[in-house]
Residue, then its C-alpha position, 0 to 999 in steps of 0.5 A: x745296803x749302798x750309802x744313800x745318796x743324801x749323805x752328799x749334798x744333791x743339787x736340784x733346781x738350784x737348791x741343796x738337800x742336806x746331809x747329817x754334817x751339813x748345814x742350811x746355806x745363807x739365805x735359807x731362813x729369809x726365803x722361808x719366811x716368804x710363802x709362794x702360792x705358785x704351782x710347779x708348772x709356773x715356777x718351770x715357766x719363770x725366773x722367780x724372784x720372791x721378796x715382802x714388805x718386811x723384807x724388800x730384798x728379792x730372792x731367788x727362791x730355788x738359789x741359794x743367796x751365794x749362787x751365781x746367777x746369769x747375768x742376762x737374767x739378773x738385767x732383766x729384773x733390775x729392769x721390771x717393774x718392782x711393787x714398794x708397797x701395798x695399801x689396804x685402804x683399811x679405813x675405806x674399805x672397812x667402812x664400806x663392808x659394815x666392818x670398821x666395829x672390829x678391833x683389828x681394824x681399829x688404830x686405837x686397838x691393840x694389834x701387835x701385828x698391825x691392822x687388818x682388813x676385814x671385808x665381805x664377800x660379793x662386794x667389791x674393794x680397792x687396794x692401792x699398790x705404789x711402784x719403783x716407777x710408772x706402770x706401764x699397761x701395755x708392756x707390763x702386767x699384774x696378775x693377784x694371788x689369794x690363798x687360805x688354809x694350809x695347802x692351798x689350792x685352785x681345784x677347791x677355790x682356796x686359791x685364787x689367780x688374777x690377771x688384772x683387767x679393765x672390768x670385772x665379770x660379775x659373780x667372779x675374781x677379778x680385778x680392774x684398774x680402777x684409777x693411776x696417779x704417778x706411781x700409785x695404781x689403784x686397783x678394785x678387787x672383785x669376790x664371789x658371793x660364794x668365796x670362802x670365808x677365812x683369812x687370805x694371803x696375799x701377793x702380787x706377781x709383775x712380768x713383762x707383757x709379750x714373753x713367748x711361751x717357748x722361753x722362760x721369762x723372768x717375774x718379781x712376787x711380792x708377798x703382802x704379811x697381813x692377813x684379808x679377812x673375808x667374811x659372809x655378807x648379809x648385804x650381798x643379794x647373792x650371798x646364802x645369808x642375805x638379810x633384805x631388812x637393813x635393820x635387821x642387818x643391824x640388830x642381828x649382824x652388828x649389835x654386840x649387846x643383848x639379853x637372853x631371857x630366861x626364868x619361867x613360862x610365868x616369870x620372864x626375865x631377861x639376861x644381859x649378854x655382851x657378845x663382843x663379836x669385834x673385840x679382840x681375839x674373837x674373830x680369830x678365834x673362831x677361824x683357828x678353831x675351825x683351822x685346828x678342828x680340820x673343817x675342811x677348807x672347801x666347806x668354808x663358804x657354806x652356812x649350812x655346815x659351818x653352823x652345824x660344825x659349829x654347833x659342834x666346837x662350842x662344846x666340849x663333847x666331841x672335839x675340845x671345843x670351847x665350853x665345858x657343861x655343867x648342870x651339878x652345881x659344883x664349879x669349884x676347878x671353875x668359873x659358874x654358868x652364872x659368873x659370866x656377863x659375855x662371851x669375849x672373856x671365854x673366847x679370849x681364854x680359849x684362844x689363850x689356853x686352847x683348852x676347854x673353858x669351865x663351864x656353862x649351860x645353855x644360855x652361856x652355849x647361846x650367846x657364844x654361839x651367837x658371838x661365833x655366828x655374827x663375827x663370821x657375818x651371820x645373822x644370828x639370835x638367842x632364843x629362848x624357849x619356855x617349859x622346852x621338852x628334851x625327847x631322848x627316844x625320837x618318840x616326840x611325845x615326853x613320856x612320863x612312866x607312874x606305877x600303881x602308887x603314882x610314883x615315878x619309875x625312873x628307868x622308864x622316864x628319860x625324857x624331861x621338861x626343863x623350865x627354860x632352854x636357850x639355843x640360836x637361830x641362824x640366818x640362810x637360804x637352805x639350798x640343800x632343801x628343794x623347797x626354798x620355803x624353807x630358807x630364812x630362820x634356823x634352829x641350832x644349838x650348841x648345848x650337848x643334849x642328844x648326838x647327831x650323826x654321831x656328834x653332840x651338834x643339833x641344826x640348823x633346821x628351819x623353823x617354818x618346818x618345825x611350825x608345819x610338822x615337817x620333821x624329816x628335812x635336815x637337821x635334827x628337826x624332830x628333836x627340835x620339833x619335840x622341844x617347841x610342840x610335844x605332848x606329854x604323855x603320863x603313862x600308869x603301870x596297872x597290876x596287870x603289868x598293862x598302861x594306861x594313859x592320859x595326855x596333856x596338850x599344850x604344855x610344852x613350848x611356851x613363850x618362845x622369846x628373843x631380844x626385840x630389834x629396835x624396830x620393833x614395837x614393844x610388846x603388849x604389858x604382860x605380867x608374864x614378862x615387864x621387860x621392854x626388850x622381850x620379843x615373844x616369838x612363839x608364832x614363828x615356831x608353832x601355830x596357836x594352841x589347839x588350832x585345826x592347824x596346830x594339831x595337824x602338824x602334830x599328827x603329821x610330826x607323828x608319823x615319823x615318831x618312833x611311837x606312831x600309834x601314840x594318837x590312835x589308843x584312846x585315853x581311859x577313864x573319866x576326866x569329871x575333876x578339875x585341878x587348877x595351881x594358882x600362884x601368887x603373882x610375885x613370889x619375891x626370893x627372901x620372902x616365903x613361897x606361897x601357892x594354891x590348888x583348886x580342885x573342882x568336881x565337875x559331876x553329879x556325884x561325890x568324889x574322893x580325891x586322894x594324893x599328895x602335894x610336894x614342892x622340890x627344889x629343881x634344876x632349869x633342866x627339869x632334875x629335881x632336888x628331895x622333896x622340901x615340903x609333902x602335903x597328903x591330899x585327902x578330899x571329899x568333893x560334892x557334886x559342883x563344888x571347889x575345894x581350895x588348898x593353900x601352901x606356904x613353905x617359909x624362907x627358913x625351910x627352903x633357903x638350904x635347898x636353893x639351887x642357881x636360878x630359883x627354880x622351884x617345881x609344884x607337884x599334885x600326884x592325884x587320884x579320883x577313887x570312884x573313876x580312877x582318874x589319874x592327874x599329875x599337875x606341875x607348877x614352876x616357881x621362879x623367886x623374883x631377885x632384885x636388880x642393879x641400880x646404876x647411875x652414870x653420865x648420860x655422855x662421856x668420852x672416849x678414852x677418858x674414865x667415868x665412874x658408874x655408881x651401883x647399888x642394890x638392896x639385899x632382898x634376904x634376911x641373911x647377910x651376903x659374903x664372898x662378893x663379886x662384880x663384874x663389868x664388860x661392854x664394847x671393846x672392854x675386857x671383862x674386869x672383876x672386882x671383889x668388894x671386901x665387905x659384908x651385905x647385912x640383911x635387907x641393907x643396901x649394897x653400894x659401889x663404885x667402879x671406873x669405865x673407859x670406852x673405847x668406841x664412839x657412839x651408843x655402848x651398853x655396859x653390864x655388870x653382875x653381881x654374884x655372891x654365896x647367897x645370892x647370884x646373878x644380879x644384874x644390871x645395864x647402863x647405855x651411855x653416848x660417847x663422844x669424841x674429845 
């Protein structure tokens, strides 16, 4: 074979291909550093002279430093015009797209790398560019290069060329003059509603006006080093994600602070979370995630897929995502779903380490997908929903299987009711939809439960569909629609091998609740829930229960069920006893737990009610612990008459079988002897814990400690050991201190920790308090800080 031509040095364009014993020529590290964004049809048209704001000296990017150059071109760019500097305008331009809250715009923040700009799309800002001398209009032009991702190029709109004018063509790129001052032009830079959403580099371009086309002119690039950062715009009329409530706007784009409610359809209680979506290193992070995840460029401007990628990256399923699930109560090689205040913390570790953080469940997957949702721009809530059913066969119906016995046959039971469940809703118009209707509110989450098109990601899905039974628009809106407003359906195996059936309405989807914007009034006072920040949604998603309307969705749901004739077999048997759980109105964590069944014989004659009573601990998702507690149920009943069976299962007995959240599940299994009637009547018990008294000023300063005083009694007749508390907030870092100190038993736990905030105005605070015993104790403290 012939010696290759590289082992020479090859002279091409000016610059030198290197051989095995040669080295890089002086000069080749500088340029390097200096991107260009032109294509090779410019370069051929212009002699390029390349240089940035950390490195003033131009350079010719096909030349090395050594080469000659033509004497006749080298006056030519000693007289062009030549860009000093280039200005952001950070502050004003900040102000004026709602994002002067984030930390890389903030001078008291840390940035290592500077300030940044951050900006909306659809709405115009200013940057200000200062020259060697006056720029002249007429002689002279500028044209303006923004590029993102990796190979940037015009055909998918991720680069951008501007030849500056005099006014802007609406809903385009552009750029005006928009004021000179000396050496100082101003310029108005002008983005599409449907930009891309990402970071933007950034360079100037100066020529001389008049150069004929058949002749190379010469041209001086200047590359800007920071970064623009464009972001979808709730404000902008034409953007997919337009809010027309400006307080709306402001509860779901700009608050960082909220809660997530969780508990039961009968105890309701609200969680605070700091989402942090302007702390440092979020922003980022979600943008690299999806630079490192290959979600391609040119989808970057679409709502629709970077929420249902999204929902995708912040699990770990399929593309070593964000967060790790775990639902087995072992997080010994990690932190506990129940350890974390916010989402900063986890995002800030991921972006670290770019490895999965352990672990979370659902509401931990809300509240970082709400955080990644806001920091890019879209409006987003954590919602919750009560007693929310996970169908595993697209059935959307929870099948519950129960043999002669009335025992649960496993094999045949998958689908399942967890106590709660936590997933999002985000903000846009669904321009893949014909029906425009269906724009505003989607459903999403990012909890791995069932994949979709092959990845654990669910959505978005409006939610005006899933109310109408409407389940076969995108995404995932039957899944979706089984969660808010399936049946269930108890199936009994006969000796014959035959089932029958019985059908329980409206016990799936209760209370489907959000954090209430400030706007709105507060709720009626509900024992259901004593929390003023509670929003009950349910109404968005479902119609009343057992309305005409109601259950024609259902039905229409049905007929894209995998189990279509579900409706159309009659259930048998007699139905002539009622079974009725009472609870106690409060069923404290520490004290016994105590409940009732009422069993009322509806007929004109007698009925033998036999069956069994248990109470099993049991995970938020519906898993179930060994029974603690069986009771036999054998019941005589006269014609019209109600029998009452009252339990009461002590701390002692239960406390071993505890697991996180308190959530205990009832059960009476019964049968009528005389009509075969079958009922299977479940009751959630969620053990009420204490929260955090804190006290602090009611006005502090910026940059300046102040001290909260925090306090809580132990509910428990055990003492409390391996303590922890957490405090995180707006642009603090989650801090955890370790308390080296025993809770005695029904004693009162106190102590002090310091806070120095970081930005003006109204800040919320959260602190958690954890131990082995006792977990997820929390509190919030607001105070107004002020300027020095």
């Amino acid at each position: 074979m012939g010696q290759s031509c590289m082992t020479k040095p090859y002279r091409r364009r000016g610059r030198f291909f290197v051989g095995p014993n040669n080295h890089r020529r002086r000069g080749f590290l500088r340029r390097r550093g200096i991107p260009n964004y032109f294509e090779d049809s410019c370069m051929n048209r212009w002699n390029v002279r390349i240089y940035s704001d950390k490195d003033p000296k131009p350079v010719d990017p096909e030349r090395d430093d050594e080469d000659s150059e033509d004497d006749e071109v080298e006056m030519e760019v000693k007289k062009m015009i030549t860009v000093e500097a280039v200005r952001f305008n950070i502050q004003q331009n900040v102000k004026a797209h709602h994002t002067d809250e984030y930390e890389l715009t903030d001078k008291k923040a840390d940035n290592p790398k500077g300030l940044s700009l951050v900006v909306r799309r659809g709405q115009p800002f200013t940057i200000d560019i200062d020259f060697d001398r006056e720029f002249d209009e007429e002689k002279e032009d500028l044209k303006l290069i923004f590029a993102t991702g990796s190979n940037p190029n015009q055909i998918n709109g991720s680069k951008v060329q501007i030849i500056v004018s005099k006014k802007d063509v609406a809903g385009k790129w552009g750029a005006a003059i928009k004021d000179k001052n000396g050496k100082t032009v101003t310029l108005e830079i002008f983005t599409p509603a449907t930009c891309l959403v990402g970071k933007w580099k950034f360079q100037v371009q100066s020529f001389s006006k008049g150069d004929k086309a058949d002749k190379a002119g010469v041209c001086k690039i200047y590359s800007h080093s920071q970064l623009i950062y464009m972001l979808f715009n709730p404000w902008c009329k034409d953007d997919d994600v337009y809010h027309h409530d400006n307080e709306m706007r402001e509860e779901y784009v700009l608050n960082d602070n909220g809660k997530i409610f969780i508990g039961s359809a009968k105890r309701i209680r609200g969680r605070p979370w700091n989402f942090g979506q302007f702390d440092n290193p979020v922003l980022d992070c979600v943008l690299d995630l999806l630079d490192r995840k290959n979600f391609p460029v040119k989808e970057r401007g679409n709502p629709v897929r970077i929420v249902r990628k999204l929902t995708s990256l912040v699990n770990s399923c399929d593309n070593e995502g964000i967060l790790v699930g775990n639902w087995s109560g072992d997080y010994e090689d990690g932190a506990s779903p129940t350890s974390w205040s916010g989402s900063p913390s986890i995002l800030e570790q991921y972006h670290k380490t770019k490895e999965p953080v352990c672990y979370g469940q659902c509401w931990v997957f809300s509240g970082v997908l709400t955080t990644c949702l806001r920091t890019l721009g879209i409006p987003a809530r954590s919602i919750t929903t009560f007693d929310s059913a996970h169908d595993t066969d697209g059935s959307m119906t929870i099948d519950i299987v129960l043999d002669q016995d009335f025992k649960l046959i496993d094999h045949l039971s998958n689908d399942s009711v967890w106590n709660f469940h936590v997933w999002n809703d985000a903000w846009m118009a669904r321009k893949d939809i014909e029906d425009k209707d269906y724009g505003g509110w989607q459903a999403c989450d990012a909890t791995p439960q069932e994949a979709s098109d092959g990845t654990y990601c669910c959505g978005p899905c409006p939610i005006l569909a899933i109310k109408r039974g409407e389940v076969k628009l995108p995404y995932d809106s039957p899944f979706v629609f089984a969660e808010v407003n399936g049946d269930k359906v108890y199936w009994f195996q006969q000796n014959d091998g035959t089932m029958t059936k019985t059908i329980q309405k409206n016990v799936i989807g209760h209370y489907i609740s959000t954090y209430r914007p400030r706007c709105k009034p507060v709720e009626k006072m509900n024992k259901v829930c004593y929390d003023s920040d509670w929003q009950n949604i349910t109404s968005e998603y479902k119609y009343c229960e057992d309305t005409d309307a109601e259950r024609a969705a259902i039905l229409r749901a049905n007929q894209a069920s995998s189990r279509r004739d579900v409706y159309d077999r009659p259930e048998e048997g007699c139905q002539d006893v009622l079974f009725k759980t009472v609870q106690k109105e409060e069923n404290c964590y520490g004290d016994s737990i105590e409940w009732e069944y009422k069993i009322e014989n509806k007929s004109a004659e007698t009925r033998t009610v036999g069956g069994e009573i248990t109470l099993r601990s049991v995970y938020y998702t519906g898993v179930c612990c060994p029974p603690i507690s069986v009771v036999p149920v054998n019941e005589v009943i006269a014609p019209g008459k109600v029998i009452s069976m009252k339990l009461k299962v002590p701390f002692e007995e239960y406390f071993g079988h505890v697991k996180e959240g308190c959530h205990f599940n009832t059960y009476l299994i019964a049968n009528v002897k005389e009509t075969n009637q079958a009922s299977t009547e479940k009751e959630v018990v969620v053990l009420d814990k204490p929260g955090l008294t804190l006290k602090a000023p009611a006005t502090v300063t910026v940059d300046k400690k102040f001290q909260v005083d925090v306090s809580f009694t132990n509910p428990l007749p055990i003492s409390l050991t391996g303590i922890e508390l957490s405090v995180s907030g707006a642009a603090l870092k989650e801090t955890k201190y370790k308390p080296l100190q025993l809770v005695e038993k029904k004693s009162t736990f106190m102590f002090q920790v310091d806070i120095t905030p970081k930005k003006l105005g109204k800040r919320k605070y959260t602190l958690v308090f954890n131990s082995k015993e006792l977990v997820d104790v929390s509190g919030v403290v607001e105070v107004e800080v002020k300027d020095h």
